[in-house]
Backbone as CSV, one residue per row, in Angstrom:
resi,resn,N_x,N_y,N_z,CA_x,CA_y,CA_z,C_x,C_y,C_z
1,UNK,-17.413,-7.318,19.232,-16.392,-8.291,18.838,-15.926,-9.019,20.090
2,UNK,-15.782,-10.651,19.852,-15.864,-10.853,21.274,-14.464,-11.360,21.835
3,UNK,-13.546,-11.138,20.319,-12.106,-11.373,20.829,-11.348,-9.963,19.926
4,UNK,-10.799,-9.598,20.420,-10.546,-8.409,19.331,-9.395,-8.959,18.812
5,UNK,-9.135,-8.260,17.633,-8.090,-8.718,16.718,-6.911,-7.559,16.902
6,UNK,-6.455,-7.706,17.395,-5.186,-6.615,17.451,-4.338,-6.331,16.132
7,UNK,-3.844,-5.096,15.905,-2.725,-4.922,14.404,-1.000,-5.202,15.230
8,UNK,-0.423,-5.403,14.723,0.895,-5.806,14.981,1.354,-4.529,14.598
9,UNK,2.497,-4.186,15.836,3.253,-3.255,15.502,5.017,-4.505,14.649
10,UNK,5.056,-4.539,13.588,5.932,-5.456,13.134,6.886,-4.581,13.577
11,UNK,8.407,-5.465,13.959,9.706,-5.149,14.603,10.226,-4.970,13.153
12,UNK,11.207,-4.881,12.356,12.024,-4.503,11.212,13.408,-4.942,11.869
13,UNK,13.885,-6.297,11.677,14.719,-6.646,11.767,16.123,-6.855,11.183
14,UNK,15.745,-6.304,9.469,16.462,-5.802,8.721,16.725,-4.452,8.674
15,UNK,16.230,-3.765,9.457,16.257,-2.363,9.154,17.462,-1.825,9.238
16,UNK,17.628,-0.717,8.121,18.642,-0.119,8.150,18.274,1.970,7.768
17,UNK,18.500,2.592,8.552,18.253,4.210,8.541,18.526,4.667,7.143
18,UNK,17.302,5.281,6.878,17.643,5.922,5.781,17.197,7.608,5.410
19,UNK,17.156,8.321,4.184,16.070,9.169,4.307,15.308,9.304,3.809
20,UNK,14.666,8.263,3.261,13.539,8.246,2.665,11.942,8.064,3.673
21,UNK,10.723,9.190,3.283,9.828,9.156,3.825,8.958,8.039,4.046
22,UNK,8.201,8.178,4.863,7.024,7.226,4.883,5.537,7.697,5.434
23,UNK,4.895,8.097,4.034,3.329,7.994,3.379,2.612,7.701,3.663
24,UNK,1.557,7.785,4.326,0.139,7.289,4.166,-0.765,8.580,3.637
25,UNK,-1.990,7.374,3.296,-2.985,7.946,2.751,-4.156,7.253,3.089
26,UNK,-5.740,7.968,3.176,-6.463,6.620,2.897,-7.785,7.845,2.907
27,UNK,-8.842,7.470,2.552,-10.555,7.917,2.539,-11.108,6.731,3.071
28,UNK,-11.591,7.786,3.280,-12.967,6.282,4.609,-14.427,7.069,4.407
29,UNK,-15.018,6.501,3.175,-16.302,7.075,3.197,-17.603,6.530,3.739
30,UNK,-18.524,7.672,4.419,-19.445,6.885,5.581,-20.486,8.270,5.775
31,UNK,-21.111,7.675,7.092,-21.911,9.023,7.424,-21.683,8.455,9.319
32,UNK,-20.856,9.506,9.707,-20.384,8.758,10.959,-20.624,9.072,12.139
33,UNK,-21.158,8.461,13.713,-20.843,9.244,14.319,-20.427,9.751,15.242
34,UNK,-21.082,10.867,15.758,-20.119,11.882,16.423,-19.891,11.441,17.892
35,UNK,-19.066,10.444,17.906,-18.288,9.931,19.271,-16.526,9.560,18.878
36,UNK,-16.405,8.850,20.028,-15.138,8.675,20.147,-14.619,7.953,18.985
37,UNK,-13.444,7.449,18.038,-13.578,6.627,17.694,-13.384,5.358,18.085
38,UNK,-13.756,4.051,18.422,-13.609,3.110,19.317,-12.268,2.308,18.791
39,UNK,-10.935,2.600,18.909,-9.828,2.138,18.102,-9.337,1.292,19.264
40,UNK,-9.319,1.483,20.570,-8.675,0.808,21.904,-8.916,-0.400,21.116
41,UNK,-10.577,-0.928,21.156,-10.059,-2.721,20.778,-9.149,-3.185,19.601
42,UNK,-8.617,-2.637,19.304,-7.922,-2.934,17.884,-6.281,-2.580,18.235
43,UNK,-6.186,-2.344,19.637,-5.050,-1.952,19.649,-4.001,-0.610,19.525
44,UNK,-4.335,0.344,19.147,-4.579,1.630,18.722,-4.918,2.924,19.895
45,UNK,-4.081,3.017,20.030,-3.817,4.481,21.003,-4.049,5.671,20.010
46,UNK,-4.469,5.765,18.780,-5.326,6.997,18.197,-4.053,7.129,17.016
47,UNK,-4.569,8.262,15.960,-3.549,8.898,15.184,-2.475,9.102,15.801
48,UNK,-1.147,8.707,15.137,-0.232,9.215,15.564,0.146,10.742,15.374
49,UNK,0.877,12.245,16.039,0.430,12.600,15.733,1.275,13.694,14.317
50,UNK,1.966,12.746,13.618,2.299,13.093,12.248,0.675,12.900,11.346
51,UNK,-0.250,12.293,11.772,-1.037,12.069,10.890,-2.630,13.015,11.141
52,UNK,-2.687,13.807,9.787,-4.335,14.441,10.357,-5.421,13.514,9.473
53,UNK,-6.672,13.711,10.384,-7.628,13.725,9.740,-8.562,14.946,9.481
54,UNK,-8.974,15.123,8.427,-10.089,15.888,8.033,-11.285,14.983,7.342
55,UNK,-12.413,15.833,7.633,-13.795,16.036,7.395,-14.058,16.530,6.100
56,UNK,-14.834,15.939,5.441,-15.570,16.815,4.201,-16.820,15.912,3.355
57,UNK,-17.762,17.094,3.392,-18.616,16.585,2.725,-18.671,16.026,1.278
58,UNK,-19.034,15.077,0.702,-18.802,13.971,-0.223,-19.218,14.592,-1.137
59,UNK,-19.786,15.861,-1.347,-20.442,16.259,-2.670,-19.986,17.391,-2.933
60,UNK,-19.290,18.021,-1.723,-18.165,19.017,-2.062,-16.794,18.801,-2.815
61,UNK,-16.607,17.552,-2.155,-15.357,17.113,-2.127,-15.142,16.597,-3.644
62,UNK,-16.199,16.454,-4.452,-16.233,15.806,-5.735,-15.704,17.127,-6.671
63,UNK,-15.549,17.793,-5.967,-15.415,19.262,-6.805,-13.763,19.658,-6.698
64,UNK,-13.087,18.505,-5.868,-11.873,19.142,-6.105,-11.080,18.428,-7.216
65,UNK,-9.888,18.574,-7.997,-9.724,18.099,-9.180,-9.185,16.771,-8.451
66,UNK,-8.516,16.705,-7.237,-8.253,15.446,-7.540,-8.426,14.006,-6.569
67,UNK,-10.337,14.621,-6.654,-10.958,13.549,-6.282,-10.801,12.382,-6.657
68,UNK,-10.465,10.715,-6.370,-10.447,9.850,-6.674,-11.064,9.029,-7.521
69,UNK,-12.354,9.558,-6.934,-14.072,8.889,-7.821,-14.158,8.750,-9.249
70,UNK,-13.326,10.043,-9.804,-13.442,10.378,-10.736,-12.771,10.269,-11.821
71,UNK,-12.812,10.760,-13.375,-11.942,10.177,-13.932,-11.404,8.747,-14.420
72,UNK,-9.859,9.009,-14.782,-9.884,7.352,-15.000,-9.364,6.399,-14.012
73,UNK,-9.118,7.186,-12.716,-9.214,6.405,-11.910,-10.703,5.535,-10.990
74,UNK,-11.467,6.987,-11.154,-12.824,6.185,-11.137,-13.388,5.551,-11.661
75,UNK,-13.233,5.326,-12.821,-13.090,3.964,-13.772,-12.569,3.131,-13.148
76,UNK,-11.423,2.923,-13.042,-11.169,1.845,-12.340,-11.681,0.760,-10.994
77,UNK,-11.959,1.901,-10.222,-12.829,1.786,-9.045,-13.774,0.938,-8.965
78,UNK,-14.616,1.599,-10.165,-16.064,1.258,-10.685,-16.154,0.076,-11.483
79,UNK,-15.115,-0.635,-11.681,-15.182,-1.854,-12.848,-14.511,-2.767,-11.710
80,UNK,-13.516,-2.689,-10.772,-12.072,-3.442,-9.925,-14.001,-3.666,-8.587
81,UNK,-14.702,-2.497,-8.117,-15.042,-2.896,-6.616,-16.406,-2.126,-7.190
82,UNK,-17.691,-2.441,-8.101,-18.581,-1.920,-8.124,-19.174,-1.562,-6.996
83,UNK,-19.518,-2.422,-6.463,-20.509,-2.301,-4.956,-19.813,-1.009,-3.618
84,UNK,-18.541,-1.554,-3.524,-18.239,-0.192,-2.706,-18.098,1.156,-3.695
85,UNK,-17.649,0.728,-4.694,-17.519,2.371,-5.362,-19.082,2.933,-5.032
86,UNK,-20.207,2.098,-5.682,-21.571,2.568,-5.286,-21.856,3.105,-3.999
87,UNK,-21.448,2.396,-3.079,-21.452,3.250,-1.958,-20.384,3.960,-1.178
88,UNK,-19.355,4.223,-1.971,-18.668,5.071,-1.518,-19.180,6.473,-2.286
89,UNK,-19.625,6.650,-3.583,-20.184,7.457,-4.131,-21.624,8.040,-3.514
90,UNK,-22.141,6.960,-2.744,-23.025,7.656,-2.057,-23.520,8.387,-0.316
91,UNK,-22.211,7.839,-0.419,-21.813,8.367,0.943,-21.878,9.731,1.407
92,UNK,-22.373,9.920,2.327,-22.383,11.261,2.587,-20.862,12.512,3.032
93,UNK,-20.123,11.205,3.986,-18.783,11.946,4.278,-17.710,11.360,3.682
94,UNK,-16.671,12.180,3.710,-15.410,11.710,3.562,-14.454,12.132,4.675
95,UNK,-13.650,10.949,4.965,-12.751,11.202,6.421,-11.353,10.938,5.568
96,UNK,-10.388,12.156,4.897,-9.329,11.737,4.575,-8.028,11.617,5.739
97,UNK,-7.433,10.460,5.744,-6.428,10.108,6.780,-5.057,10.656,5.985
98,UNK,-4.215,11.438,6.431,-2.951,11.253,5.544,-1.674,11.780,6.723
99,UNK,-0.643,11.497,6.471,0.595,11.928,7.162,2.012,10.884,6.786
100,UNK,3.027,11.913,7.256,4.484,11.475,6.739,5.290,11.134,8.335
101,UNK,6.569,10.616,7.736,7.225,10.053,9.246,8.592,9.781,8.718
102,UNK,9.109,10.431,10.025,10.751,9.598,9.624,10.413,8.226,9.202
103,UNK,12.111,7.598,8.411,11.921,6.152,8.771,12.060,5.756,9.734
104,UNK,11.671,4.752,9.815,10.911,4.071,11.955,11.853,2.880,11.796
105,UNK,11.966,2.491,13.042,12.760,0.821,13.453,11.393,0.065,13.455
106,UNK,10.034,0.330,13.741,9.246,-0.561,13.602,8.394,0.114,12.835
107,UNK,6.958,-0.413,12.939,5.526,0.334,12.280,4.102,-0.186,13.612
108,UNK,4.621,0.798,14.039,4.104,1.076,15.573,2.974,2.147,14.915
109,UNK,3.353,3.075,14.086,2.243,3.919,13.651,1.399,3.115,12.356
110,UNK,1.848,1.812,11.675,0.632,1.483,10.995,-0.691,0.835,12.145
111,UNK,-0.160,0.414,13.093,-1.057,-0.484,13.890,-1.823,0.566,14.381
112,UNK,-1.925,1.781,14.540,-2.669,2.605,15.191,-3.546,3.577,14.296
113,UNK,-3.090,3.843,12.950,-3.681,4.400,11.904,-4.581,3.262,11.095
114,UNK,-4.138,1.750,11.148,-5.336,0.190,11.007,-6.176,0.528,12.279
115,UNK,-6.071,0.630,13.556,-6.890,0.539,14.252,-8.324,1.669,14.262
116,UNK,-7.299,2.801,13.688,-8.357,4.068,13.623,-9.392,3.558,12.740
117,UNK,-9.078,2.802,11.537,-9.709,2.873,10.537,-10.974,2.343,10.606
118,UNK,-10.081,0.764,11.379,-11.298,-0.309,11.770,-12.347,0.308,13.026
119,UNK,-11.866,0.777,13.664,-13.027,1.973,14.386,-13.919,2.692,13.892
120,UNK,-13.174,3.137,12.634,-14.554,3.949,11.722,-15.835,3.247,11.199
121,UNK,-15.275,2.407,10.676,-15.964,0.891,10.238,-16.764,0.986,11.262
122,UNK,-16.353,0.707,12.140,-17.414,0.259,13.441,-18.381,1.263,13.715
123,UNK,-18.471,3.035,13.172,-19.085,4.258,13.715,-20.180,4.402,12.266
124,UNK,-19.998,3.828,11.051,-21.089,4.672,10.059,-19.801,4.380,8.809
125,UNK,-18.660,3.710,8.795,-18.046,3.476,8.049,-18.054,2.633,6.956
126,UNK,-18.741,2.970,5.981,-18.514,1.982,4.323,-17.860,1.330,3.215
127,UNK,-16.692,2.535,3.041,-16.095,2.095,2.127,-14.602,2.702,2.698
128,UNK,-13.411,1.872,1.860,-12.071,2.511,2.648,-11.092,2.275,1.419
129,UNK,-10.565,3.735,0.827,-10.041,3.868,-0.374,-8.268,3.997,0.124
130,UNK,-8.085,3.172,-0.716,-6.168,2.786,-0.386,-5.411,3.414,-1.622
131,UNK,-5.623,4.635,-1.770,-4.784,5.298,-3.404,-3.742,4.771,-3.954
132,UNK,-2.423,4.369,-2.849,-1.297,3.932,-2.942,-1.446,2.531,-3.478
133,UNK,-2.332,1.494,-3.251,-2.412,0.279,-4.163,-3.718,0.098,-4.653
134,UNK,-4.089,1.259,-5.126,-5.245,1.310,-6.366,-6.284,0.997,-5.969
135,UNK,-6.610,0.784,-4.621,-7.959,-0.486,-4.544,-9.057,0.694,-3.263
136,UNK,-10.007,-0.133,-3.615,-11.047,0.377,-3.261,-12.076,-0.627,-2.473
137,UNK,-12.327,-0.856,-0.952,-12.631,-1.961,-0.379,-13.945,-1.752,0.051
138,UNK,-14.944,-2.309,0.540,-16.235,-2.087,0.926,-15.796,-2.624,2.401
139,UNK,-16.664,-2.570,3.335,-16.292,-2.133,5.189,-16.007,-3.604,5.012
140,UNK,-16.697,-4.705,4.499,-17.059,-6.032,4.571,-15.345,-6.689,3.984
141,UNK,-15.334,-6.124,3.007,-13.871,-7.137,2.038,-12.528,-6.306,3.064
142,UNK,-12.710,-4.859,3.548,-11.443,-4.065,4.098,-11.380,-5.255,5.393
143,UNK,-12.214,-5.618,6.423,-12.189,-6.189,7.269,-11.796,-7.561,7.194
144,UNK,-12.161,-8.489,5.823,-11.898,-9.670,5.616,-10.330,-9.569,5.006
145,UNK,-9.836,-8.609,4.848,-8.500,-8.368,4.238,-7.677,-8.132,5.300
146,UNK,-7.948,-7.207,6.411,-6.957,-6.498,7.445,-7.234,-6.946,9.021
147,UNK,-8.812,-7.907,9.030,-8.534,-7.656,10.516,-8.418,-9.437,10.512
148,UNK,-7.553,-9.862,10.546,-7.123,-11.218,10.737,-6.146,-11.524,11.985
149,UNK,-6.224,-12.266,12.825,-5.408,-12.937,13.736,-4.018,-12.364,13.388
150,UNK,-3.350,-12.360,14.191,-2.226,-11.937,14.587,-1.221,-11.183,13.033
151,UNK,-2.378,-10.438,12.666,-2.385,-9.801,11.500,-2.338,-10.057,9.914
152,UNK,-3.011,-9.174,9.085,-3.062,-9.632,8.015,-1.056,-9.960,7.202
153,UNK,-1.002,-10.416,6.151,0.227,-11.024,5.398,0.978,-8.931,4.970
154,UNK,1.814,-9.092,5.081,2.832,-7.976,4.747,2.384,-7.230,3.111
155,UNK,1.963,-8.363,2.011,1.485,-8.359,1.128,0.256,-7.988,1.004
156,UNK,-0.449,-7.765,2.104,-1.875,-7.180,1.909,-1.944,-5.831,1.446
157,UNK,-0.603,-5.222,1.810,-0.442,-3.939,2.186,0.618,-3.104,1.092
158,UNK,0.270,-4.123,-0.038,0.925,-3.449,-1.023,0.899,-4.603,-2.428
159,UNK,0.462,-3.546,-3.207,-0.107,-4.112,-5.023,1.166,-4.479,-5.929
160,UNK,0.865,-5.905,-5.905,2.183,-6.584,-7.107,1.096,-6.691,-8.981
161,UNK,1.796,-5.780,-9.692,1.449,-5.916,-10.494,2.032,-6.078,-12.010
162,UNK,1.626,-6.622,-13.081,2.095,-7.287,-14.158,2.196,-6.587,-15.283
163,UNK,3.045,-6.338,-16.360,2.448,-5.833,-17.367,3.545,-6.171,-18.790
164,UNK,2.894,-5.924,-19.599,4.031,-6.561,-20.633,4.606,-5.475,-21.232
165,UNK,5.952,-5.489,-21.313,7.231,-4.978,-21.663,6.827,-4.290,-23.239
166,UNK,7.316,-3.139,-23.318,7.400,-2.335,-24.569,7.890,-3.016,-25.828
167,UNK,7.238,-3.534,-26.730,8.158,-4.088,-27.949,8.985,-5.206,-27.701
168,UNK,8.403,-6.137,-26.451,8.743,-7.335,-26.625,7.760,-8.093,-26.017
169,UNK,8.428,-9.659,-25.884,7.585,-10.892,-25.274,7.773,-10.889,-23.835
170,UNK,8.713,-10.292,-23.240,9.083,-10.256,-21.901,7.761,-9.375,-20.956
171,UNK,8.100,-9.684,-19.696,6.791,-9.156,-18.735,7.807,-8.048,-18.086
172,UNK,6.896,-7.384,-17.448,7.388,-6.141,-15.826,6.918,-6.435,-14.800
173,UNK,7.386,-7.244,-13.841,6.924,-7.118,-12.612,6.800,-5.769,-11.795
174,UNK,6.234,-5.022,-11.229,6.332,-4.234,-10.381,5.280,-3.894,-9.306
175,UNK,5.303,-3.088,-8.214,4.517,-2.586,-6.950,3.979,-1.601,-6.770
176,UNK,3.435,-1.300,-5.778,2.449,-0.146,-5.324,2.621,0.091,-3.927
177,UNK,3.023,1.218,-3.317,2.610,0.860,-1.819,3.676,0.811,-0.817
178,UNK,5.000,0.516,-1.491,5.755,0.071,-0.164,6.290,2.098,0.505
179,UNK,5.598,3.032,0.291,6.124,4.102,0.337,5.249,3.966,2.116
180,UNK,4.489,3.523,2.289,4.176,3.072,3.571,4.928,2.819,4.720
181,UNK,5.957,2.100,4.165,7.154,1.642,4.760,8.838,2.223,4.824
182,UNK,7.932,3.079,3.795,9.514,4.117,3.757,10.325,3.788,3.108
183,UNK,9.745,2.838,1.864,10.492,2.217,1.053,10.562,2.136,-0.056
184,UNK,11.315,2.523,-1.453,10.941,2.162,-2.779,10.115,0.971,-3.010
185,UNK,9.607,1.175,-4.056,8.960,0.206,-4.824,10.153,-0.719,-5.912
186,UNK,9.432,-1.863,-5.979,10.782,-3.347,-6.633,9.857,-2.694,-8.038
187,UNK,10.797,-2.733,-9.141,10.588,-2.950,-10.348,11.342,-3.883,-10.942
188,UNK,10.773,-4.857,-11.690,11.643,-5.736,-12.201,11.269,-6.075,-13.485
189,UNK,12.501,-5.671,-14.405,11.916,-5.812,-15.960,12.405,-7.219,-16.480
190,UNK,12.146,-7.384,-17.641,12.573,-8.088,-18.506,12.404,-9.973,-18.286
191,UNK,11.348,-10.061,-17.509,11.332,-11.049,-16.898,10.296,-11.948,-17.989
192,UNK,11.160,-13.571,-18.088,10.761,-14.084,-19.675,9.280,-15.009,-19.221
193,UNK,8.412,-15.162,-19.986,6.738,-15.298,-19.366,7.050,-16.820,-19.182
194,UNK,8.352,-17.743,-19.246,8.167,-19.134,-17.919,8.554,-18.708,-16.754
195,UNK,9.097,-17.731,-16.580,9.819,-17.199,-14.781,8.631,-16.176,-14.267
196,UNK,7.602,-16.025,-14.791,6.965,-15.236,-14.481,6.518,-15.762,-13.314
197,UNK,6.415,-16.971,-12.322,6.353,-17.221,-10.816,7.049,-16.946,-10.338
198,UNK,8.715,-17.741,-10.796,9.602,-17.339,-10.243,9.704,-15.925,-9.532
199,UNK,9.882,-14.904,-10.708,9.892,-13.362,-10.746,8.698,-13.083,-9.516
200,UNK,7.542,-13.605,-9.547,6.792,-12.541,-8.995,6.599,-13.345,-7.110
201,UNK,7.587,-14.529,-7.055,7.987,-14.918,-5.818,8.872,-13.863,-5.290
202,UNK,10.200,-13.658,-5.885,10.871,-13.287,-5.945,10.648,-11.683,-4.912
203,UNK,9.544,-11.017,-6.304,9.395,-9.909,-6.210,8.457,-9.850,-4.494
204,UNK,7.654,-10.717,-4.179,6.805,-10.049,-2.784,8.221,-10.938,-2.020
205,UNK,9.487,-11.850,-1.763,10.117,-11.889,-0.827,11.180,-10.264,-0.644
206,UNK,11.392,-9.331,-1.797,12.068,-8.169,-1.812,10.852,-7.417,-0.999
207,UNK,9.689,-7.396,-1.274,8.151,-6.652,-0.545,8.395,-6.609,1.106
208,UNK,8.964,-8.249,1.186,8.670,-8.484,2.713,10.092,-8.086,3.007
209,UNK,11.535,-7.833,2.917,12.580,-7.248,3.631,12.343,-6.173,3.488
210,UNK,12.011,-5.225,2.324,12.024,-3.664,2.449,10.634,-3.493,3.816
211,UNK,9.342,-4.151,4.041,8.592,-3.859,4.774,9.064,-3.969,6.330
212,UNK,10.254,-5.000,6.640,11.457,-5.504,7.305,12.356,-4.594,7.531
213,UNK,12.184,-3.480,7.225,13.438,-2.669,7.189,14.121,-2.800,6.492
214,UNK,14.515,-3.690,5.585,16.271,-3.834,4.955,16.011,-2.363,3.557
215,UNK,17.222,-2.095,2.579,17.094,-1.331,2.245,18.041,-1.544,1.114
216,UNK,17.960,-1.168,-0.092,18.862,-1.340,-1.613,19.645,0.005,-1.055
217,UNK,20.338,-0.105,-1.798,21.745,0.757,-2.291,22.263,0.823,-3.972
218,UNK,22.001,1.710,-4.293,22.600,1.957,-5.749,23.362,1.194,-6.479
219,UNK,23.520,0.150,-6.981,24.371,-0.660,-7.879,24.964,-1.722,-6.494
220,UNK,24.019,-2.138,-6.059,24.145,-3.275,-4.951,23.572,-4.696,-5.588
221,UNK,24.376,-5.759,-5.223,24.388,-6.872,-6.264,23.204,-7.603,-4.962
222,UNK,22.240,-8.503,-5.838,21.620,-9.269,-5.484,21.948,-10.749,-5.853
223,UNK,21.699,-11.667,-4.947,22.154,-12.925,-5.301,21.018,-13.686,-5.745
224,UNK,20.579,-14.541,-6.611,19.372,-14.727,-6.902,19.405,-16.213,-7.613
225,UNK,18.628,-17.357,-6.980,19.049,-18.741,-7.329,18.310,-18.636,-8.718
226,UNK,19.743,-19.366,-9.571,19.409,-19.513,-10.682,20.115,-18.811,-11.878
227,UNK,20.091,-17.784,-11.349,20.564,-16.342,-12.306,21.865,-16.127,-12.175
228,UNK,22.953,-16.649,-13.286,24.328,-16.218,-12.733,24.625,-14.947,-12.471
229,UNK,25.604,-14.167,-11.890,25.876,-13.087,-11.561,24.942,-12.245,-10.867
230,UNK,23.492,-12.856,-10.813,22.384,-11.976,-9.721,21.985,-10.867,-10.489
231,UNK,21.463,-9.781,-9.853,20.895,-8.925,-10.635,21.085,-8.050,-9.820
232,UNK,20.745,-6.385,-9.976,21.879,-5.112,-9.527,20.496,-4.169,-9.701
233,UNK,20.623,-3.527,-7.986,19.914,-2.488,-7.708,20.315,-1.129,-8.561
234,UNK,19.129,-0.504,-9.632,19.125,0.709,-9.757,18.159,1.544,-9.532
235,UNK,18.307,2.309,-8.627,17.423,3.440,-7.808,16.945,4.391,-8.679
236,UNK,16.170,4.631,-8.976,15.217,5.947,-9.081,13.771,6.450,-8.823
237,UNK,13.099,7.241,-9.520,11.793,7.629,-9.335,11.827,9.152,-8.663
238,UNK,10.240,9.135,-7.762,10.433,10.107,-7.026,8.671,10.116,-6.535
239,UNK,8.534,11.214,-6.250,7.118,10.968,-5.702,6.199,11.274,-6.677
240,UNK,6.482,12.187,-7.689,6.226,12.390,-8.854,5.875,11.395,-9.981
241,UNK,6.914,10.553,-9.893,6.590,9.578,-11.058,5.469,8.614,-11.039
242,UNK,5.028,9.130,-12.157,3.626,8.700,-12.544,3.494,7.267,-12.366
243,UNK,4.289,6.393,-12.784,4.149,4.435,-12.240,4.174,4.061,-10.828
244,UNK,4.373,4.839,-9.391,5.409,4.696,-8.994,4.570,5.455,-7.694
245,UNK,4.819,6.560,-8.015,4.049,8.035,-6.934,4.909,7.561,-5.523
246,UNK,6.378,6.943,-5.912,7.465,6.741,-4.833,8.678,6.262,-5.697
247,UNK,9.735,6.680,-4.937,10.952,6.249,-5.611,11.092,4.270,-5.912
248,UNK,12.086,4.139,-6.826,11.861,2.253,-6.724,13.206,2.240,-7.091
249,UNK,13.006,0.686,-7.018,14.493,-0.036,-7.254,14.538,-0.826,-8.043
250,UNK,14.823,-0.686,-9.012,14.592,-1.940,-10.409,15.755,-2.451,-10.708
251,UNK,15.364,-3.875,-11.189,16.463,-4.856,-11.533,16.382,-5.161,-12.783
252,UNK,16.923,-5.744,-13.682,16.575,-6.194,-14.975,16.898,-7.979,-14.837
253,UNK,15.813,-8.964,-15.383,16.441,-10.023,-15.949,17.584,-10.360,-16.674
254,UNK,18.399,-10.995,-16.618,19.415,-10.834,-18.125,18.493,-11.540,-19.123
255,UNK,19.055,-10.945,-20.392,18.608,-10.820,-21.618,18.830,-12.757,-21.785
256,UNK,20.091,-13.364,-20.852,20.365,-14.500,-21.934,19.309,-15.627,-20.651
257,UNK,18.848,-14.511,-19.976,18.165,-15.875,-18.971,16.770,-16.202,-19.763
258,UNK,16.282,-17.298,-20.253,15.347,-17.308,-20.569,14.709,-19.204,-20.483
């Protein structure tokens, strides 16, 4: 590479201390090898060291229940990224990355856990599985996604997704991912299908302050052009919850905005 692309350690200028964790995860399937990993050009002084990696063979590893591949999440995989699922399925290794962290004033440890990754890439690395926003990248699309000039968009790094509301016409905005950041996930219901830009503007500028550091508070009023009276943080979840696999902060549309 003949200019390297460095990861940004982003500053969090909103930040505010909290205690909520911050998550990673990732598989990097390949057949890799056995040297250093070359992360320096990328910026990257190595795992931080909240974070391990382990080794395991790809055909062992299919044997534990809660292999990714498989199931209906491997369905998904397999229909969302055929070509890497194919070769992530045929991969010989699996390198799972995972570790937790206080909340941080910056993300000094994503730039070094991106750099590891893109190093692997560079050693026998194929495919690079992101659990936390569902997706599944081949070495080719992970690189056209993450290694961009003075870094990829805040939004790369976390899944805005759509779905329609229980027993009505209204939509759900909601996310994937910001547990990265040590941050709930935005849920936002009731949102009527002409605001559905609006809403889902809305929803990645809340993406980019929580990734910013800033932070909801329990029945904390939001001001929101357009919407009289704004709309009002309510906290829940957990790591558990199945939509979510992180706590969130959901707002509701009002009923008379439409």
């Amino acid at each position: 590479m003949s200019q390297p692309l460095y990861f940004p350690a982003w500053q969090r200028p909103h930040w505010q201390p909290s205690d909520e964790e911050i998550i990673v995860q990732f598989y990097v399937f390949g057949q890799f090898q056995p040297i250093r990993v070359p992360s320096e050009q990328y910026g990257s002084d190595g795992l931080p060291e909240e974070v391990e990696l382990s080794s395991h063979y790809n055909a062992a590893l299919r044997e534990w229940e809660g292999y990714p591949l498989k199931g209906p999440l491997g369905e998904l995989f397999q229909n969302d990224a055929p070509e890497a699922f194919e070769q992530a399925i045929a991969a010989q290794q699996v390198l799972v990355v995972r570790g937790r962290f206080k909340d941080s004033a910056d993300t000094g440890y994503l730039r070094d856990i991106y750099g590891v990754l893109a190093g692997l890439l560079d050693i026998g690395g194929v495919a690079i599985l992101d659990p936390q926003i569902l997706s599944l990248f081949s070495a080719e699309e992970w690189r056209r996604r993450y290694l961009v000039k003075d870094g990829a968009p805040l939004r790369h790094h976390v899944l805005i997704l759509r779905d329609e509301e229980d027993d009505s016409d209204r939509v759900w905005i909601h996310t994937r991912g910001l547990r990265k950041f040590g941050r709930p996930d935005i849920s936002l219901h009731d949102v009527p299908a002409q605001e559905i830009d609006r809403a889902g503007a809305l929803c990645q500028r809340l993406v980019e302050l929580q990734a910013l550091g800033a932070h909801f508070k329990d029945g904390q009023a939001l001001e929101v052009d357009g919407i009289f009276g704004g709309l009002t943080a309510e906290l829940g979840g957990g790591y558990d919850d199945p939509q979510f696999n992180n706590t969130y902060a959901a707002f509701y549309w009002p009923k008379g905005e439409a």
